[in-house]
N, C-alpha and C positions, 0 to 999 in steps of 0.2 A: 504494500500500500504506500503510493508517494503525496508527497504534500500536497499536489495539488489537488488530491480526491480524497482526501485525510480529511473527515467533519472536525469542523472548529469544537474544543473544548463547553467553548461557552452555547455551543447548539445545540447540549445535550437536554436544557431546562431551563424552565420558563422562568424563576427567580433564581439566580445568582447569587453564591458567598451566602450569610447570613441572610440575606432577603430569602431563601429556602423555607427558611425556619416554619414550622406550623405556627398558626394565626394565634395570638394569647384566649381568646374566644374558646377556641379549638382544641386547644390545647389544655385548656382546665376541665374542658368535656373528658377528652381523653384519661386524663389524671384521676376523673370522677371516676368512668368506668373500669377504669384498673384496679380498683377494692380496696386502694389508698386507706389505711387507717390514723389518722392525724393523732391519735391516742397512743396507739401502739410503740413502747420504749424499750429502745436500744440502748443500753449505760454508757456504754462509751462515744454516741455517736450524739454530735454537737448540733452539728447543720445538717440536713439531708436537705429532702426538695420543697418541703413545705413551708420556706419562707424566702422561696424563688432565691437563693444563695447564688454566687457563681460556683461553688464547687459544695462538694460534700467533706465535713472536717470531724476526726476522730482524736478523739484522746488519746493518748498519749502515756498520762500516767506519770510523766516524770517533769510534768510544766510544757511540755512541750505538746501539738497537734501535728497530726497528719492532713494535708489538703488536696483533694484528691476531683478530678474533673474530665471530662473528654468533651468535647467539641469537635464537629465533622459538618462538610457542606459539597453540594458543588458546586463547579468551576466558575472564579469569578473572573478569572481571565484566559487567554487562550496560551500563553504561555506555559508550558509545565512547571518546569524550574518557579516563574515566579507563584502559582500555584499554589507547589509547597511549601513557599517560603511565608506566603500570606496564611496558605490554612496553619500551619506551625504558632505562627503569630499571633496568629488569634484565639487556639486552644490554651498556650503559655499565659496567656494573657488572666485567666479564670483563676489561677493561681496569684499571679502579681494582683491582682481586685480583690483578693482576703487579705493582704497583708504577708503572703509569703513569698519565700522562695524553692525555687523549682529545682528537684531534686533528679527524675528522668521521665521518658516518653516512651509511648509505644504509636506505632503507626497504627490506622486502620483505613485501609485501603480496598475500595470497591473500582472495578476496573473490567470494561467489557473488550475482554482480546481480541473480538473477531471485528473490532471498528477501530481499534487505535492500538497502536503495538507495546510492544512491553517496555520495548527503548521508553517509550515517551513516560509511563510508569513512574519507570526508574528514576527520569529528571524530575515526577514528582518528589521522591523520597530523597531526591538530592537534594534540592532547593529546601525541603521541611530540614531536612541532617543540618544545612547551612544555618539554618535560623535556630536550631537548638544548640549549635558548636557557641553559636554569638549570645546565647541565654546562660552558656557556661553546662551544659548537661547532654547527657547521649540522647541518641534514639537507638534504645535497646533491643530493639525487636517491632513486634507488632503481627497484627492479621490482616488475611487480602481474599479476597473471592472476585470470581467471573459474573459479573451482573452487566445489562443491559446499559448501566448508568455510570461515570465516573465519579465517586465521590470520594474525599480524603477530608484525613485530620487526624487528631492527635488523642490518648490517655497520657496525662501526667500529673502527676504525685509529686507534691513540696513539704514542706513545714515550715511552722514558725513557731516562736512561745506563743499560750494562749493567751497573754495579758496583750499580744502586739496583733492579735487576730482583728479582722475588721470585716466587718455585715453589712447588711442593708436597712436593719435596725439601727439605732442610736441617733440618727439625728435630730437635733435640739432649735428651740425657738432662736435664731439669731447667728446660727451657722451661715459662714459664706459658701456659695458655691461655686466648684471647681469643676474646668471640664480640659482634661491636656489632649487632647488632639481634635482638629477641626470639622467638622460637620460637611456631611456632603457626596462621601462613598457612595452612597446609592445609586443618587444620579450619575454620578463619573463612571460608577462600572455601567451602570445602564447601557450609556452611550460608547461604551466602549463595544459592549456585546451589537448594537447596531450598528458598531463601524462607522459613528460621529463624535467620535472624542478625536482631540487635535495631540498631538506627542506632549504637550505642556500634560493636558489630562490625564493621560498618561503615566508619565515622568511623576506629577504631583499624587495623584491614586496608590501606584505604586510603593511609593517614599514611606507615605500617609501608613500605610496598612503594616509593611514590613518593619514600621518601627517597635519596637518592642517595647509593654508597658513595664517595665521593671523601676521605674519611679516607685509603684508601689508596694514594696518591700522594703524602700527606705526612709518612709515617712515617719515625719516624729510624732508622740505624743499628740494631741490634738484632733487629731484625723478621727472624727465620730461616725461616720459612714462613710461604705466606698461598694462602689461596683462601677463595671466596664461598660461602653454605651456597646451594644451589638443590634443585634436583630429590630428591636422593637425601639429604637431611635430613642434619640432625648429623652422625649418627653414619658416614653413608657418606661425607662430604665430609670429615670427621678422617679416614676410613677411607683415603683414600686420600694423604691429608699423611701418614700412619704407613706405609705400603704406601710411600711414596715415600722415606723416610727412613731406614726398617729402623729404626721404635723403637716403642711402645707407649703410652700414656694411662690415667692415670686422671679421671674425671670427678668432680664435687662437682656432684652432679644439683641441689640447693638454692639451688647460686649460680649456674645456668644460665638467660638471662633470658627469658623467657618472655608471652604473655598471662595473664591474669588465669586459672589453675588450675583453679577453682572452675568460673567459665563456661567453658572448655575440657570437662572433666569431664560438663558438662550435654551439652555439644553431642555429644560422643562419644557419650554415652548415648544419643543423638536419630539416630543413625546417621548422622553428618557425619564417619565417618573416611573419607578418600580412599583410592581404592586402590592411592595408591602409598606408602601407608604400609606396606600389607603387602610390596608388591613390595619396597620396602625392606629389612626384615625379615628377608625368603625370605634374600636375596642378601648380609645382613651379619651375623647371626645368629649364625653358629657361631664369629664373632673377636672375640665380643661377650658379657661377663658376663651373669650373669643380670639382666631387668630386670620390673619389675613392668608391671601391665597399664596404669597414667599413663604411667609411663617410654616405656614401647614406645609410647604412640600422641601424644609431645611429642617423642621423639629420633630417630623414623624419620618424621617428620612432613615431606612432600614441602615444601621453600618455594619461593616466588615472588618476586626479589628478595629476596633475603634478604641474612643482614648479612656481616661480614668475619670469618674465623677467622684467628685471628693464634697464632704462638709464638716469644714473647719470650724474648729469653735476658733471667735474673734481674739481670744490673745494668743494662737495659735499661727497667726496670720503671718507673722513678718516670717519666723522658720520657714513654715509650709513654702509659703513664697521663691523664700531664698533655694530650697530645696528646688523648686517646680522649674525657676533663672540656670542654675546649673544645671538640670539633666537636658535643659536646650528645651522643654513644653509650654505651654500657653499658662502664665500663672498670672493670670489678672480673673478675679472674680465674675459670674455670671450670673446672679440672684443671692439670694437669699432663704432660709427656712425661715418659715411664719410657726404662732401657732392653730391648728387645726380650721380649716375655714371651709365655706359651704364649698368651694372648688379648690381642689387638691394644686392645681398649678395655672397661677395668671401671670400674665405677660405685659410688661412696663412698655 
């Protein structure tokens, strides 16, 4: 099979990278019918699924947790190599969002041989190997099967002490908030999979995704909630730090960091909104002020790898900061936690 009869990566399915994900709607259906017992106790086990965590964390016993997570998607780009460096990125990532660090990986790899060859594969497991070398950790292994569909990502297991663990719970009336990477993956892969993204889009998507959140494993003291923006954009991922907290948000949509507006705006216009923008929307809409029609397709904007949402209690502020300045991330505030109001998140 040569390249030029070779299906593109990203032709395999309809939403790309994290836009995959099942709908939150959909997805609490599912959770219902599974027999989920919210009662049911495991001594050693901290976090499981039922308080939407990014990972699942176990005791330890000796001050210390286990953090433990997988994340998998298809293809958000057509590149292999960059692929696995993106899906890597984004699995590692569920680890650095509790407050740990990442100890090793395993692959999990779905790959349909009789449309795309095993070379190509293999530049997945290259590119994810590259972005776990640069986390500081192997890819020890892992599972693969012949399916119709290419999908990859990651199992990976970290720790941290339990005093330095960080949830979705804990934030407080008058925490700032933090968001270190820019808003807007959705649409740039969008338009990348329609072959209207420009090399900038590209170049910037790319950058954007492969960066590694490892920020959060070295935050100080202060840091009262934290998770990763992925699938369910902005506003669903504060949604669920407030949902987790019992407290409320205002946003300063101006100081929230973003791609380039202007070009977002084109590309929307070019129909490059993904559709888990709307799914988003459907599902957070109603604990959500009014927002205008940018707002809505930058704040429900599915990410991929996307950055860290942090809230800082205020004399926490100038560290955090200084911290956010060095590791080179966006460390200028983007709202604020309220307490508790008839809408979960409105918009300055």
């Amino acid at each position: 099979m040569d390249s030029a009869t070779r299906p593109a990566l990203t032709s395999f399915n309809p939403g790309s990278g994290c836009g995959c994900k099942i709908a939150p709607n959909a997805l609490r259906e599912v959770i219902g019918a599974s027999g989920f017992n919210p009662n049911q106790s495991w001594p050693t086990l901290l976090f499981g699924h039922e308080a939407n965590e990014d990972a699942a964390v176990m005791d330890l016993g000796n001050g210390d947790v286990l953090v433990h997570t997988t994340d998998f998607f298809t293809p958000i780009v057509d590149d292999a190599f960059e692929f696995g460096q993106i899906a890597a990125a984004n699995a590692i990532s569920d680890v650095y969002a509790m407050g740990a660090t990442p100890d090793m990986a395993l692959a999990i790899l779905c790959w349909p041989l009789d449309k795309l060859p095993a070379a190509m594969a293999g530049q997945v497991l290259a590119g994810a190997r590259d972005t776990c070398t640069k986390a500081g950790i192997p890819l020890a292994g892992g599972h693969s099967i012949d399916v119709p569909q290419p999908i990859f990502g990651l199992a990976v297991t970290g720790r941290c002490r339990r005093d330095a663990l960080k949830t979705n719970g804990g934030a407080q009336p008058g925490d700032l908030l933090y968001l270190t990477k820019p808003l807007g993956i959705g649409i740039v892969a969008t338009a990348m999979k329609k072959g209207l993204a420009t090399e900038a889009d590209h170049a910037w998507g790319l950058k954007t995704m492969c960066a590694l959140n490892a920020v959060g494993a070295k935050l100080p003291e202060g840091v009262h909630a934290m998770t990763d923006v992925t699938g369910f954009g902005l506003a669903g991922h504060l949604h669920e730090i407030l949902s987790a907290s019992g407290t409320s948000a205002e946003l300063d949509y101006a100081s929230i960091p973003t791609y380039d507006k202007v070009r977002m705006a084109d590309l929307y216009a070019s129909g490059c909104m993904p559709q888990g923008t709307t799914k988003n929307y459907v599902t957070y809409y109603s604990d959500c002020g009014a927002v205008s029609g940018e707002q809505l397709f930058v704040l429900f904007d599915p990410q991929t790898s996307g950055g860290l949402l942090l809230a800082v209690a205020p004399e926490a502020q100038e560290g955090v900061e200084t911290l956010l300045r060095q590791e080179g991330v966006h460390a200028s505030p983007i709202g604020h936690v309220t307490e508790a109001q008839e809408k979960k998140i409105v918009f300055a």
